[in-house]
N, C-alpha and C positions, 0 to 999 in steps of 0.2 A: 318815660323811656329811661332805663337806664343807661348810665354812663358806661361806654367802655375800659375795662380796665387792661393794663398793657404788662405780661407777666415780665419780670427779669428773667434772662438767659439760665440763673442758675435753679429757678424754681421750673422751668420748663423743663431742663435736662435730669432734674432731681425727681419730677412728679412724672417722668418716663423710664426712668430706671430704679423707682421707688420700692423696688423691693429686689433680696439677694438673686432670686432661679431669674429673672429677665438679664441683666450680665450674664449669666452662667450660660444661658439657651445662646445669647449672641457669641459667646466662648468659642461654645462647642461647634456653631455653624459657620464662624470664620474659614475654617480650613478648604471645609468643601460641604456640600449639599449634603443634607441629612433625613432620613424619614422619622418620622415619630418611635417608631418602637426604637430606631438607634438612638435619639434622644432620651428617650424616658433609660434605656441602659444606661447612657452615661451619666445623667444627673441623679445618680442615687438618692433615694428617700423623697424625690419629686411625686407627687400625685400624680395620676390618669388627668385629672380633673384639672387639677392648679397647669400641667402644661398644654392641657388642652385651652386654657383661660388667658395665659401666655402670650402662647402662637396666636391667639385670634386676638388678642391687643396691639402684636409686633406686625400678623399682616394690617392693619386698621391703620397702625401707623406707618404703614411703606417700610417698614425695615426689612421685610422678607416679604417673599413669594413664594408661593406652593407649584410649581410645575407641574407642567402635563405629567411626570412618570409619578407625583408623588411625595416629590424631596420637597422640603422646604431648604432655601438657601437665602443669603443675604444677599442686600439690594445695597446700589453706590450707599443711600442714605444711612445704611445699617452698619456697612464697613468704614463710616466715619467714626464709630464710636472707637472702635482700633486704638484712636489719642486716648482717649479715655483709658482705654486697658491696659495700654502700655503705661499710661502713669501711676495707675493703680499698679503695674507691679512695681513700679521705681518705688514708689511710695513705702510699698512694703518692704522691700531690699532694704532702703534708710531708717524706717519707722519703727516695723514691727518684729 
C-alpha cells in the first residue's frame, strides 16, 4: 500500500490553473453566465476542442456549472479565485 502523499497548497492551486485559457475561461465568466459560442468569441485563438477540455475540467472541479438554459457560470468555489486575479493584476500594474 502506498503511502499517502499530502500536496502543498501552492502545487494544488498551480496544478489547477496550470495553464493561460483556464484563468482566462474564469475571466470572462466572473461577470455573468456565458454560453460556449460567447466564450470561444471572447478568448480569441482558443480551440473548439482546448475549450471544450477546459469547461469539462472546471465543471469536474466545481468551479462552474452548466445550467438548464445552457450558460455555463461560476460556482462560490470558482469566484474565490477573484483573489487570485485581482493580484495578478496588482502584480502587473508593479511588475510588468
Amino acid at each position: 500500500m502506498k503511502p499517502q502523499t499530502v500536496k502543498c497548497p501552492i502545487t494544488k492551486v498551480a496544478e489547477l490553473l496550470s495553464d493561460t485559457w483556464t484563468m482566462l475561461i474564469m475571466h470572462f465568466l466572473m461577470d455573468k453566465p456565458k454560453r460556449f459560442s460567447d466564450l470561444e468569441k471572447s478568448l480569441t485563438g482558443i480551440s473548439t476542442r482546448t475549450l471544450t477540455l477546459k469547461l469539462k475540467k472546471l465543471l469536474l472541479e466545481k468551479m462552474i456549472i452548466k445550467n438548464k438554459d445552457g450558460y455555463y457560470e461560476v460556482t462560490k468555489k470558482g469566484k474565490g479565485l477573484k483573489i487570485i486575479e485581482n493580484s495578478m493584476i496588482r502584480y502587473d500594474k508593479k511588475y510588468l
